[in-house]
LUMTORKE-789974 format. One record per residue (C-alpha): residue number from 1; x, z, y. Coordinates in Angstrom, 2 decimals, always signed. Layout:
REM LUMTORKE-789974
{num: NUM east: X up: Z north: Y}
...
END
This chain:
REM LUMTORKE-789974
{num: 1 east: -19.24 up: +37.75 north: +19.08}
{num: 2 east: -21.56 up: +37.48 north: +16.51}
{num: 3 east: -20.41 up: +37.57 north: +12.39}
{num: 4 east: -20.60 up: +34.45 north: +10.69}
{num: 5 east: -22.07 up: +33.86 north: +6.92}
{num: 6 east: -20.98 up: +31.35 north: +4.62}
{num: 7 east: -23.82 up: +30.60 north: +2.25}
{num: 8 east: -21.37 up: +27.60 north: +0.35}
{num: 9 east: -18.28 up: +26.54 north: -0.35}
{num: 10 east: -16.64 up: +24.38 north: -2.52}
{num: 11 east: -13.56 up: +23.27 north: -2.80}
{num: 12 east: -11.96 up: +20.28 north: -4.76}
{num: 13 east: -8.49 up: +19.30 north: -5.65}
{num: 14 east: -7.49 up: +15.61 north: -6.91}
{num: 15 east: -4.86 up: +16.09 north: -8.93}
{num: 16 east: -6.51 up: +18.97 north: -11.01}
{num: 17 east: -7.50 up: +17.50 north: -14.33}
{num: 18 east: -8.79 up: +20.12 north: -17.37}
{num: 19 east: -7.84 up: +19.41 north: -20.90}
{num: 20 east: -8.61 up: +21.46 north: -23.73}
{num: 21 east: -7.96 up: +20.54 north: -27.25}
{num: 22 east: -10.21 up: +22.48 north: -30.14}
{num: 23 east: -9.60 up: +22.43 north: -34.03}
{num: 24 east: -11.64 up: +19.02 north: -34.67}
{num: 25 east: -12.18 up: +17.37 north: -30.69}
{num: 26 east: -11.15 up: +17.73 north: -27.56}
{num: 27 east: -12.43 up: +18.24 north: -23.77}
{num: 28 east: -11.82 up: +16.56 north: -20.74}
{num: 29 east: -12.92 up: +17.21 north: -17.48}
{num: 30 east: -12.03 up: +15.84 north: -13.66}
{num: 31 east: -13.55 up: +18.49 north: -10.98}
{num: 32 east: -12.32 up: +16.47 north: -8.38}
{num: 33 east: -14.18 up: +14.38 north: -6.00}
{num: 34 east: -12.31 up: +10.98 north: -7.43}
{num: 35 east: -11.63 up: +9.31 north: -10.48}
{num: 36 east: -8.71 up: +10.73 north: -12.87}
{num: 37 east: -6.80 up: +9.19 north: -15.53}
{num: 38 east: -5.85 up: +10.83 north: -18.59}
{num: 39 east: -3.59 up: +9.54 north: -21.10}
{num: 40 east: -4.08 up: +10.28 north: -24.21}
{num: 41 east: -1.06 up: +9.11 north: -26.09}
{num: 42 east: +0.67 up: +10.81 north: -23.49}
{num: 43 east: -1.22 up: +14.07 north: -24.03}
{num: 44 east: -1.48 up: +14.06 north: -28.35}
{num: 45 east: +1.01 up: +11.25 north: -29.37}
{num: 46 east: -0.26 up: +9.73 north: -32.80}
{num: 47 east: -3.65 up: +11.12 north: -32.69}
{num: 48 east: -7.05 up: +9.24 north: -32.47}
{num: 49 east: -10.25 up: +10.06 north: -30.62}
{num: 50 east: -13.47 up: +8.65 north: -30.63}
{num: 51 east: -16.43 up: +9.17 north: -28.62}
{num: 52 east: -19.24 up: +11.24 north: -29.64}
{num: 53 east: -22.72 up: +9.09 north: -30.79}
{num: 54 east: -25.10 up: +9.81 north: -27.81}
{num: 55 east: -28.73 up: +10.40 north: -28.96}
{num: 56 east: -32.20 up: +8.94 north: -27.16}
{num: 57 east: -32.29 up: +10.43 north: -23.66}
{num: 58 east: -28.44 up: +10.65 north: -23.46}
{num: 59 east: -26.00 up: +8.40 north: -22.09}
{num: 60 east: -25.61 up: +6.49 north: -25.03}
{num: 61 east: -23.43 up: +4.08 north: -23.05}
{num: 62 east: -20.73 up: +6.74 north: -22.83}
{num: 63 east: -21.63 up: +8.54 north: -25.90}
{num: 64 east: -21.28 up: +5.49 north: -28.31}
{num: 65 east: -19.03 up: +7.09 north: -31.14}
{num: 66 east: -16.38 up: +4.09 north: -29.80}
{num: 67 east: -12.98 up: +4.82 north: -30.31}
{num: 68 east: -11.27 up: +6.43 north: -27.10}
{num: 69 east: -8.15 up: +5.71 north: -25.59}
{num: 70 east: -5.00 up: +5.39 north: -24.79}
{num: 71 east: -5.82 up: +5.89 north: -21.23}
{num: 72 east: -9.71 up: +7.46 north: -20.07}
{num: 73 east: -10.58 up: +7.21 north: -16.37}
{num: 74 east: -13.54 up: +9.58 north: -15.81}
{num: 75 east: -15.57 up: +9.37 north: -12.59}
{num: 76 east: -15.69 up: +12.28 north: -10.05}
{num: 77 east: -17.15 up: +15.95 north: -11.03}
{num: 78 east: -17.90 up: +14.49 north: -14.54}
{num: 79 east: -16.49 up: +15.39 north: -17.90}
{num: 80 east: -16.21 up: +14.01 north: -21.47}
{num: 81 east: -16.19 up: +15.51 north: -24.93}
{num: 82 east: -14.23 up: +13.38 north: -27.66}
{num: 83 east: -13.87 up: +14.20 north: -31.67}
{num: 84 east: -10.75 up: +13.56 north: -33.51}
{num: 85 east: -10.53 up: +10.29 north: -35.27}
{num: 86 east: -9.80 up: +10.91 north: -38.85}
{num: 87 east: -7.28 up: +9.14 north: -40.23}
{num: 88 east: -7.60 up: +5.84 north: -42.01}
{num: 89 east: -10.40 up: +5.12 north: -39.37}
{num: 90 east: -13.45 up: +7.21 north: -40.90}
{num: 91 east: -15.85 up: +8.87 north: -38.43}
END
């Protein structure tokens, strides 16, 4: 008899993966609550991506300027930023 009041919610689907490609890198990002592959041949066939070159007090583990790819698992909630290899290898 009495109302009821949500204070949170959150919801989270598995398959729902983000991808957003900008002029010179791209975005990826897994809101669900386990890991997600992405493909990246599959998504930009012939293109290269590296990761970006983490600073001191960032990951610098994931952030080594490494080259990305074919396939990028990223854990739950969690997202990555990558910038387009240019070609001959340069970075």
């Amino acid at each position: 008899a009495e109302p009821v009041l949500i204070s949170s919610i959150r919801a989270h689907v598995a398959p729902d993966r983000v991808v957003r490609e900008f002029a010179r890198g791209a975005v990826l990002a897994n809101p669900s609550d386990q890991p997600q592959a992405f493909d990246l041949a599959a998504l930009w066939p012939g293109r290269a991506w590296r990761r970006l070159r983490g600073t001191p007090g960032q990951d610098e583990r994931t952030n080594n300027g490494e080259p990305a790819g074919p396939i990028v698992v990223l854990p739950a909630r969690d997202a990555l930023f990558l910038a387009a290899a240019e070609a001959g290898g340069r970075q």
